[in-house]
NUDO-708235 format. One record per residue (C-alpha): x, y, z; residue in one letter; residue number from 1. Coordinates in pm, whole numbers. Example, Ala and Ser with C-alpha at 12.3 -4.5 7.8 and 13.67 -1.06 7.14 Angstrom:
! NUDO-708235
<site east="1230" north="-450" up="780" resn="A" resi="1"/>
<site east="1367" north="-106" up="714" resn="S" resi="2"/>
END
This chain:
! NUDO-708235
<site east="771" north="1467" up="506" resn="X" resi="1"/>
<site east="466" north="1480" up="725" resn="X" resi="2"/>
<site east="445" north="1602" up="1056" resn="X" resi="3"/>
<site east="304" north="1369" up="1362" resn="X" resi="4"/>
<site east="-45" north="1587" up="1341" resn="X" resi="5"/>
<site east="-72" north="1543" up="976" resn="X" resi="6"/>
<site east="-28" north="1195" up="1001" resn="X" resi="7"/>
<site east="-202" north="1153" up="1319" resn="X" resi="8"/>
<site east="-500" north="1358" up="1093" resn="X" resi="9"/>
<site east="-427" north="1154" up="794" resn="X" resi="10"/>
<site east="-545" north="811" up="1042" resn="X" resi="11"/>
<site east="-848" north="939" up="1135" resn="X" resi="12"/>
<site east="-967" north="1038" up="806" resn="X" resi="13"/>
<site east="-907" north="702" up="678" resn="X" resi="14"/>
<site east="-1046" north="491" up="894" resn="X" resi="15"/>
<site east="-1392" north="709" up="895" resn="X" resi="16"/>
<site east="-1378" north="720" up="539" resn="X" resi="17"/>
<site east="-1363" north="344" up="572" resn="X" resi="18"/>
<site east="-1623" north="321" up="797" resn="X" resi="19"/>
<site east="-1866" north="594" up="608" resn="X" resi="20"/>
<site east="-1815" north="376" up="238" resn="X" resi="21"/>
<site east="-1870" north="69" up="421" resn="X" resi="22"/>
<site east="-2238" north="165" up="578" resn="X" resi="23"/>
<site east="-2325" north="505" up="501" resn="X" resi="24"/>
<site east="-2281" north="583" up="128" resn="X" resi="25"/>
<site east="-2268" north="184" up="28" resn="X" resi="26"/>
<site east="-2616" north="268" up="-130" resn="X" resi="27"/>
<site east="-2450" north="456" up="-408" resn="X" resi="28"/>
<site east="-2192" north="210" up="-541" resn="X" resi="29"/>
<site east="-2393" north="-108" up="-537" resn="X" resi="30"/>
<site east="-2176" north="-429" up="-526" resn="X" resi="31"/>
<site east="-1834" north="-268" up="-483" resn="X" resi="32"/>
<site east="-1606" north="-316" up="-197" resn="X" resi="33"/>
<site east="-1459" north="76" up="-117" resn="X" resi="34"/>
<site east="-1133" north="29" up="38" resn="X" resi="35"/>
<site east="-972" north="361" up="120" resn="X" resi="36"/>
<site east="-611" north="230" up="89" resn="X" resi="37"/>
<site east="-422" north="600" up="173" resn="X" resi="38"/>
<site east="-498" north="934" up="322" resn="X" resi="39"/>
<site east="-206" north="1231" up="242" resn="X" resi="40"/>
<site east="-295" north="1571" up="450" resn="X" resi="41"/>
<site east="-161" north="1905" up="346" resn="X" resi="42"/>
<site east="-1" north="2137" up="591" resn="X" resi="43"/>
<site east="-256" north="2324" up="712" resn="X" resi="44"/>
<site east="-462" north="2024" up="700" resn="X" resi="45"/>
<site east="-711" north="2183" up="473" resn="X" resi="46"/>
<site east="-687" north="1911" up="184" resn="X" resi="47"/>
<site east="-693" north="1575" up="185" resn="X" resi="48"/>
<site east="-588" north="1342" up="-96" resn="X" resi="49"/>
<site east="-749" north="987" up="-52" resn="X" resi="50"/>
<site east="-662" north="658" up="-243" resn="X" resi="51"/>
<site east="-911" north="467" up="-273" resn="X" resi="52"/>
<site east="-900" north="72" up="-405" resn="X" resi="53"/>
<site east="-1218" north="-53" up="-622" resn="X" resi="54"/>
<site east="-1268" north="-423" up="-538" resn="X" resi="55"/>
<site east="-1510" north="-624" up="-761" resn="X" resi="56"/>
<site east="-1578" north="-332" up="-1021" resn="X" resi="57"/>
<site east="-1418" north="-355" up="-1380" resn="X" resi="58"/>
<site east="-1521" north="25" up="-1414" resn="X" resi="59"/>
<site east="-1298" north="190" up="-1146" resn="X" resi="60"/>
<site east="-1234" north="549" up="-1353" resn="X" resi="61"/>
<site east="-1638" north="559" up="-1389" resn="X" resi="62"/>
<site east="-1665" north="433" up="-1057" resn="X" resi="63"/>
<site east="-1419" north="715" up="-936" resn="X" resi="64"/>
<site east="-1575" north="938" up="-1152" resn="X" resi="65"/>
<site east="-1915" north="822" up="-937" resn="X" resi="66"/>
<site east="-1725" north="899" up="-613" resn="X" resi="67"/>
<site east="-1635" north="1257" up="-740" resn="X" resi="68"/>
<site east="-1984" north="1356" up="-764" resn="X" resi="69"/>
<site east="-2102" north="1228" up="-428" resn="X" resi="70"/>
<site east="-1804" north="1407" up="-275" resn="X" resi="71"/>
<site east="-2012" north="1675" up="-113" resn="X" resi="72"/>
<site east="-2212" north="1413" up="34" resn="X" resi="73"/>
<site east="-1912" north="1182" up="177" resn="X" resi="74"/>
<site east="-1781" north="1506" up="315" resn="X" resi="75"/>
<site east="-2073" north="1596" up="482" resn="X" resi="76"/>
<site east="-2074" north="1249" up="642" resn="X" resi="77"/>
<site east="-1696" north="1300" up="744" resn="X" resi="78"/>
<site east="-1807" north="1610" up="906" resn="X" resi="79"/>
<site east="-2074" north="1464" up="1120" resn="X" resi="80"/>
<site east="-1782" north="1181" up="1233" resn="X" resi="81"/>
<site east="-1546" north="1439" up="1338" resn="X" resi="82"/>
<site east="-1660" north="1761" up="1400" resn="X" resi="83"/>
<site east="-1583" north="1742" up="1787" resn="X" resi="84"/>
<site east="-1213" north="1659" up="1703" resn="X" resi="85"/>
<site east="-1111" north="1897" up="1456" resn="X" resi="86"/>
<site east="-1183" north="2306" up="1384" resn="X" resi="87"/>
<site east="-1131" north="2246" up="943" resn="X" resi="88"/>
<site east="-1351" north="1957" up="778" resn="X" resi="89"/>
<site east="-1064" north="1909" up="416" resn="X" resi="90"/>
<site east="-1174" north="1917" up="112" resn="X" resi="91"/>
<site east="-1176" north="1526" up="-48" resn="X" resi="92"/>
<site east="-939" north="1483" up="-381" resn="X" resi="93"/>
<site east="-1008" north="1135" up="-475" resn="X" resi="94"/>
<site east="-766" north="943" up="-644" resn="X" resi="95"/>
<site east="-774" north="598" up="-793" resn="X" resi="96"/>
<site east="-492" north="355" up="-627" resn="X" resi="97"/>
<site east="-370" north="95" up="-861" resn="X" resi="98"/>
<site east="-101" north="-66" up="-679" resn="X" resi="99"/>
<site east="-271" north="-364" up="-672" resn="X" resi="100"/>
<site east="-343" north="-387" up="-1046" resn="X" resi="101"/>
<site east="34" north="-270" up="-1109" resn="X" resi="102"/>
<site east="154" north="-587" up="-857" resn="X" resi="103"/>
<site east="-76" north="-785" up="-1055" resn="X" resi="104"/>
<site east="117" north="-716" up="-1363" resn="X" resi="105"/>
<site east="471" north="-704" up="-1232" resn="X" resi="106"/>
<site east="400" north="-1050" up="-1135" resn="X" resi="107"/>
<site east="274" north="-1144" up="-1475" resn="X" resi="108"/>
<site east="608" north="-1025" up="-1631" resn="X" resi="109"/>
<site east="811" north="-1156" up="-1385" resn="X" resi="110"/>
<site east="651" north="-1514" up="-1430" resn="X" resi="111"/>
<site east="688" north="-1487" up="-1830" resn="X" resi="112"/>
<site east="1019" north="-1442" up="-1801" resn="X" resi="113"/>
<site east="1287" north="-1719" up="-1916" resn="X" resi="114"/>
<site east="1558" north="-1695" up="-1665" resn="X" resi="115"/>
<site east="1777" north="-2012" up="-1676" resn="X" resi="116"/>
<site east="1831" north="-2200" up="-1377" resn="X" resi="117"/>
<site east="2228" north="-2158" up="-1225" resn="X" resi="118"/>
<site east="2454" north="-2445" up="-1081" resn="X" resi="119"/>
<site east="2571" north="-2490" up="-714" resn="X" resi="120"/>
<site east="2900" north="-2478" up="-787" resn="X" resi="121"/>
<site east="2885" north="-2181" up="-1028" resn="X" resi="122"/>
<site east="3141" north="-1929" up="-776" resn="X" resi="123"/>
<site east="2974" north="-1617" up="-920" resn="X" resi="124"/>
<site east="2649" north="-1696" up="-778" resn="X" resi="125"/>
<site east="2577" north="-1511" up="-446" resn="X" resi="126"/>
<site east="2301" north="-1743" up="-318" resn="X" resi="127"/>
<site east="2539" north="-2056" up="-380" resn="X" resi="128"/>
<site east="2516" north="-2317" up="-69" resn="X" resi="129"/>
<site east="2622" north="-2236" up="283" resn="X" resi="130"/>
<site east="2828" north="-2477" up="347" resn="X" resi="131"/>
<site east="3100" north="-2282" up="55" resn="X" resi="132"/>
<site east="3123" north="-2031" up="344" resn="X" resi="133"/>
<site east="3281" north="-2241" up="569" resn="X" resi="134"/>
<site east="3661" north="-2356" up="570" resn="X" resi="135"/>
<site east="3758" north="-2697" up="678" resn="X" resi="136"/>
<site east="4077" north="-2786" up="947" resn="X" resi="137"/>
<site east="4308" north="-3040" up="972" resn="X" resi="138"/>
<site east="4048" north="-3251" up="1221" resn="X" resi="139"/>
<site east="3783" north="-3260" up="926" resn="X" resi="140"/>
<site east="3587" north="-3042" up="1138" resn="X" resi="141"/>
<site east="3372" north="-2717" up="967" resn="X" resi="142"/>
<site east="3481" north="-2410" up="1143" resn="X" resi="143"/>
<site east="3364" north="-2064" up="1029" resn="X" resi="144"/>
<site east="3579" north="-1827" up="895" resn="X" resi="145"/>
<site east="3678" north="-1489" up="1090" resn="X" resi="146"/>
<site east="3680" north="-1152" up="976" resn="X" resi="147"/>
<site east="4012" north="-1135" up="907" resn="X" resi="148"/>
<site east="3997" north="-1443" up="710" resn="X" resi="149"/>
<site east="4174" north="-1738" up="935" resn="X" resi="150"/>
END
């Protein structure tokens, strides 16, 4: 569990992150969107681990890779974004975030599956119409049913 100042830390790394591979170190990875999806903080706020999302690049573990060895540089540009608001500039980790991609194949698996479609009346299914939930009186009028089941 993080505390309030590592997430609070954790915030303003990623958004200048965000901000430093959107105009400052764009040069290096031509035609790729940089989305820095996650920022995790250690303790003594001396490490950051950031997840980053490649958008239009096939190549994201050369791409990462890419990232890796620029580090010193995108550090260096963190450090001129914050160095009036904190006393330690981290040291990056970089990590790929495929979230996305795994979503992206959930879905696929999800939509190849062959699940057969289930009656209304079928009493075991739990999404069966509303109007089962509701008891009828003498009058012909719906009334719902109490708790305690009159």
């Amino acid at each position: 569990m993080e505390s309030k100042r590592q997430q609070k830390f954790a915030r303003l790394i990623q958004k200048e992150l965000a901000e430093i591979f959107q105009r400052d170190v764009s040069h290096l990875f031509q035609s790729t969107y940089i989305s820095v999806s996650g920022v995790s903080v250690s303790p003594d706020l001396g490490v950051a681990k950031v997840h980053l999302s490649l958008l239009l690049n096939p190549n994201g573990r050369d791409l990462l890779n890419e990232i890796k060895v620029h580090t010193k540089t995108i550090r260096h540009e963190l450090a001129k974004r914050i160095k009036n608001q904190v006393r330690v500039i981290p040291e990056l980790i970089f990590y790929l975030d495929d979230t996305a991609e795994y979503a992206a194949k959930m879905d696929k698996i999800i939509s190849e599956l062959d699940i057969p479609s289930e009656s209304k009346e079928d009493p075991t299914n739990p999404f069966r119409a509303e109007e089962d939930y509701y008891l009828s009186d003498e009058d012909g009028e719906d009334e719902e049913e109490d708790a305690d089941g009159r």
